[in-house]
N, C-alpha and C positions, 0 to 999 in steps of 0.2 A: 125232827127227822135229821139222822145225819149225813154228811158227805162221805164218800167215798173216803178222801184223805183224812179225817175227821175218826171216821171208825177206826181207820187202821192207825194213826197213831194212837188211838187208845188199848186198840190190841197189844201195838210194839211197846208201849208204855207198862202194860202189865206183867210184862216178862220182866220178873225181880227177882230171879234167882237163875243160875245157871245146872245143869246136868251133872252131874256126877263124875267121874272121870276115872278111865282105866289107860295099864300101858298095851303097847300092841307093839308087834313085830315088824317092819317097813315094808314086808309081802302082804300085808294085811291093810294097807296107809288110804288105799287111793279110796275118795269120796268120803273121806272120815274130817272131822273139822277139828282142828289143833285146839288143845286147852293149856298150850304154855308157847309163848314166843320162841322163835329160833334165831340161834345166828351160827355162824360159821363157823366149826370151830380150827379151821386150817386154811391155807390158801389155794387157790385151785384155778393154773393148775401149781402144783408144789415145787417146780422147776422151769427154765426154761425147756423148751423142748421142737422139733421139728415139726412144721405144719405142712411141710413134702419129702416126700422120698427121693435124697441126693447127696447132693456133700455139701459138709459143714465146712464153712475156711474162714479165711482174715479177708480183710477186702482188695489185698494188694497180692490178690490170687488170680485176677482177671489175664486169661491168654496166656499163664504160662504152664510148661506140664509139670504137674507135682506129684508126687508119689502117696497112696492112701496109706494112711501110717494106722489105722485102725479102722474095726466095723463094728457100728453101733446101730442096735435091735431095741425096738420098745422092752424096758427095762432091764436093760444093760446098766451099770454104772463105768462110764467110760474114763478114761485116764485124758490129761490135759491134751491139747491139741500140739501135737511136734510141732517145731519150727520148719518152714516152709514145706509144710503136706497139708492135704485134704483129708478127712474123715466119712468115711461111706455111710449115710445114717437113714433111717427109715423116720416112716410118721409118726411121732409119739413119744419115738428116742429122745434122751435126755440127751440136750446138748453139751460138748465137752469143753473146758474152760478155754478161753482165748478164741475159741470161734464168733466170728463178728457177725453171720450172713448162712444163709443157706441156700444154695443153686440147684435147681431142678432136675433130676438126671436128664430131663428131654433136651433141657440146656449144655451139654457137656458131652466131650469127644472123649473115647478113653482107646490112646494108642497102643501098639502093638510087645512096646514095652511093660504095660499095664498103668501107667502115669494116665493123669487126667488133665484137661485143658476145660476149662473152666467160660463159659461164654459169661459176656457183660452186657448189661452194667450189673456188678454187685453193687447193694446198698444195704448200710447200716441196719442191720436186724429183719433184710429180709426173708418171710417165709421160718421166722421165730415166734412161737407161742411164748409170750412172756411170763414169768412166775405173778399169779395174783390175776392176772388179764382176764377170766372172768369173776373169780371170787376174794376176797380179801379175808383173812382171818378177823374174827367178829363183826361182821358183815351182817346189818340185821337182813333174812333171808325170808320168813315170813310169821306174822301176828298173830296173837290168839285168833280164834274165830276163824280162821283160813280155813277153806274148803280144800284140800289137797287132791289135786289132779295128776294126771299120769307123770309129765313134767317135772312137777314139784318132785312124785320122787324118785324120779332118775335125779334131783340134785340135790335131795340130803343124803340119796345113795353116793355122791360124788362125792359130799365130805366126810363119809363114815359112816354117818348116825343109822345105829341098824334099830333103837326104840323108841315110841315116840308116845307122849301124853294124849291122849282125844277126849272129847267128849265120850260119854257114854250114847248108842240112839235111844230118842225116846221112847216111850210104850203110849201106844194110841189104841183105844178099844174104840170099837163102832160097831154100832147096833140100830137096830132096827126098832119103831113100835108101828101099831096098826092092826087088828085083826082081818084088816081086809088082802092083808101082803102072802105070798105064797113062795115057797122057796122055787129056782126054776127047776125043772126035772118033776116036777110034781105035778096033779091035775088042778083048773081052775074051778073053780065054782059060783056062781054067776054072782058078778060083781066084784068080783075077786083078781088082783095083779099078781103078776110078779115082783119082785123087790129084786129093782135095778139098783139100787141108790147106794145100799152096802158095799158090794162089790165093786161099787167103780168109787167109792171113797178110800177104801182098804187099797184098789193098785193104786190112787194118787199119793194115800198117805205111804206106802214102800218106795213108791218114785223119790221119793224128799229124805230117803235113807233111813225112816223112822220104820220101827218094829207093829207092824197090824195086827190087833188081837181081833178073829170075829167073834163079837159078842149076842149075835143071835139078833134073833125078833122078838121083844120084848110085846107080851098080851097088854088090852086096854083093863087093867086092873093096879090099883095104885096102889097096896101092900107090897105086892109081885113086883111092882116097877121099880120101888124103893128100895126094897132088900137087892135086887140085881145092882143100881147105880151103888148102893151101901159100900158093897162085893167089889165093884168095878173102880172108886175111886181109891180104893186103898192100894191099887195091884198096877196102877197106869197114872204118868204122867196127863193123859188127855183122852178124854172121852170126848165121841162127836156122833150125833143122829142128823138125822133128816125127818123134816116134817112134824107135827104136831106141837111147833113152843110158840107160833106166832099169836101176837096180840089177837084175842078173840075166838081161838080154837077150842073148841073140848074135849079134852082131852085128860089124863094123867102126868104124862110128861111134867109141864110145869110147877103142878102140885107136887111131885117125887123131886124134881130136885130143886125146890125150892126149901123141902124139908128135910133132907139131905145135905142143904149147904146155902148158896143163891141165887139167885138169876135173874138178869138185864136182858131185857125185852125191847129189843133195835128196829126202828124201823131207816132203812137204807135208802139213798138218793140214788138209787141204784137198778138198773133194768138190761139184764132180767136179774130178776134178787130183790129186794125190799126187807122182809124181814128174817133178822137172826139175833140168834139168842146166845148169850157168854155168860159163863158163872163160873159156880166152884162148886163140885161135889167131892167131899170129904178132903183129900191130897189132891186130887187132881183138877186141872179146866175143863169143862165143860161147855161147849160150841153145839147149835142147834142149828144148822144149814133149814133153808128152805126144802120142801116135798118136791118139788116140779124138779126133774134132775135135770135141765137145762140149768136153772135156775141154781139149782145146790154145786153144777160143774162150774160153772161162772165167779161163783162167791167163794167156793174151796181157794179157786186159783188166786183169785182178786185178796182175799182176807185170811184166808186161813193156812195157804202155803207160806208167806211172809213170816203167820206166826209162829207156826212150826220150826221152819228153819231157825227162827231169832232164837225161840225156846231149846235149839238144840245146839247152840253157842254161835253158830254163825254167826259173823258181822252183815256180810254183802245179804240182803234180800231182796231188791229191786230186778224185776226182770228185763233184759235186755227188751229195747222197743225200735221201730223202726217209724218216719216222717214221711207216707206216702202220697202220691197224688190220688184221692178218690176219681173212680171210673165208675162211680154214678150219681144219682140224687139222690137226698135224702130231707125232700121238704118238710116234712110234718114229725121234727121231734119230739121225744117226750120231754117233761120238767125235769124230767132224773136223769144221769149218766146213761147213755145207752152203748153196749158191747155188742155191736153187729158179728154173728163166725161169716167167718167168710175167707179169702184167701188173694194170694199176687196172682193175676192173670198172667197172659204171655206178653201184654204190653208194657207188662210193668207196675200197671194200676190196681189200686185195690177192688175189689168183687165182694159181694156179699151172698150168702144164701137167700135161697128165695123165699124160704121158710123159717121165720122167726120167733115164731113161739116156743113160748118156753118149756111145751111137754116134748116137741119135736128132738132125740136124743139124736136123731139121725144127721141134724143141721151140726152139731158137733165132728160127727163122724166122717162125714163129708166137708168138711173145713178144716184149713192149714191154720188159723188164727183169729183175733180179735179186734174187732174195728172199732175204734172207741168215737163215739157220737156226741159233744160236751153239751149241758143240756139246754134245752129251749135252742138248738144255735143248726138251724137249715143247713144242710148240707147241697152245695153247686160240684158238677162235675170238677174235676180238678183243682178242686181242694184239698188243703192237703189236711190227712189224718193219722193219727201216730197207730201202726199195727203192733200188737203183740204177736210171735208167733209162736204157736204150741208148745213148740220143743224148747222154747224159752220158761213157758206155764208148766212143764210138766217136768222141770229137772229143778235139782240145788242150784243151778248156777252158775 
């Protein structure tokens, strides 16, 4: 049986090849993950310039009236600064040579002659944005792997760059098997579900920026199930079901793509989760989440989001965690990892749902995040325990 940490470097470990790579336009950038280094290629900002709307002077302008010898506008190119005058200049204006300081207009009297009187203290480069002060020409700016956020490109827009390398997203089919699963909108017949499990895999796998093919509900007939994986690994980077690969089922599934390609049969220290299944059919991975869709929403997050994103160049995979005080007991744990959902009350402390079974989809729905429980280890009121929260589980990063 393995550890939680244990599976998943072996998942991150399997990722030995990286995606493909197209260029894109920098309207196009945000949530895309860079497949070439950036650096700067200019300084920024590229002059100095005014950080208030006032006048520009030398510092031995303090209290006397000078005359504005010019007016300088964000992107003006101004003329040197006269001797003994002030320069009227706005925020952004490139400053003109010989100006030392820049004085507020809130600070400054301007008589009826039109001269200015300058209040003090003026000081050496105040209210000057310096050339390079936030960027430096070849400045490395951000790594392969980079997840680019809104941020990022307001500032490769700040140094020009209008195209950029990315990964290409993956292609992830998911599909369904079971004769007993029913699409919804359809009638049931006794003994008969609906098949949740798709659908909430296909939004997780769009959540993590990767492309969702529905590949259907695959019948309990093992020619049929081979010829579809056959079809499926050659057209997608990653295939992923729910249910039917764990040690001891009978089923097809395992049979099809173990003859299609092959398949590691996991059993997990892991609750809710235990067993899942990784392989290769044809070009593509192959991942077999557990049936109990607590159980398959838990494990996606915990093992199969990491891998995704690593598989689609991302560096960062680790999702952001929080070190709370538990706000209740939790005597009788299991041997395995246990993921209480549950959520921050108003006190502060963590809460768990009351319902933790692993068919219960609603204990998800009704919870902000994941209470991680280390195994065999009793939990006392205000202890503290690391939450995961959602929106942490359900994004890139």
């Amino acid at each position: 049986m393995k550890t939680l940490e244990e599976a998943l470097s072996h998942l991150l470990g399997r990722v030995n090849h990286m995606p493909t790579t197209e260029r894109i336009g920098l309207s196009e950038a945000h949530q895309r993950v860079l497949a070439s280094a950036i650096q700067s290629p200019i300084d920024v900002p590229g002059f100095d310039n005014s950080a208030m709307d006032g006048y520009a002077c030398r510092l031995d302008a303090e209290g006397i009236p000078l005359p504005v010898s010019q007016r300088i506008a964000a992107g003006d190119a101004p003329s040197p600064l006269a001797p003994d005058s002030v320069a009227r200049i706005f925020t952004g204006a490139p400053l003109p040579e010989g100006a030392q300081a820049v004085v507020m207009q809130e600070r400054t009297t301007i008589q009826d002659d039109g001269r200015v009187v300058l209040s003090g203290p003026i000081e050496l480069g105040q209210f000057i944005r310096r050339t390079a002060g936030d960027l430096s020409r070849g400045q490395a700016l951000f790594p392969v792997g980079h997840l680019l956020q809104s941020a990022d490109v307001a500032l490769l827009a700040s140094v020009g760059l209008s195209v950029l390398e990315v990964f290409r997203p993956l292609r992830v089919g998911v599909f369904s098997s079971g004769d007993e699963l029913r699409q919804p909108g359809s009638a049931l017949a006794p003994g008969q579900i609906y098949d949740s499990n798709r659908p909430m895999i296909m939004s997780l796998v769009r959540a993590l920026g990767a492309q969702a093919s529905d590949l259907g509900c695959l019948p309990d007939a093992l020619e049929t199930t081979r010829a579809a994986l056959r079809e499926a690994g050659q057209a997608h980077d990653v295939l992923i079901t729910c249910g039917g690969v764990s040690v001891g089922e009978e089923d097809h599934m395992k049979a099809a793509v173990s003859a299609e390609g092959a398949l590691d049969l996991w059993k997990i220290m892991l609750r809710p989760g235990r067993p899942f299944a990784f392989g290769r059919v044809r070009d593509a991975t192959f991942i077999g989440l557990p049936g109990n869709p607590v159980s398959a929403w838990v494990t996606f997050a915990l093992l199969v989001r990491p891998y995704l994103l690593r598989a689609s160049g991302q560096q960062r995979v680790e999702p952001e965690s929080l070190l709370l005080e538990s706000g209740f007991d939790w005597p009788h744990p299991d041997a395995r990892r246990e993921f209480l959902r549950g959520w921050i009350d108003a006190s502060g402390r963590l809460a768990h749902h009351p319902r933790q079974d692993s068919q219960v989809l609603s204990s998800i729905c009704e919870s902000r995040g994941l209470i991680e429980i280390p195994p065999g280890q009793p939990v006392c009121r205000g202890d503290r325990l690391r939450y995961i929260p959602f929106t942490a589980l359900l994004s890139r990063g």
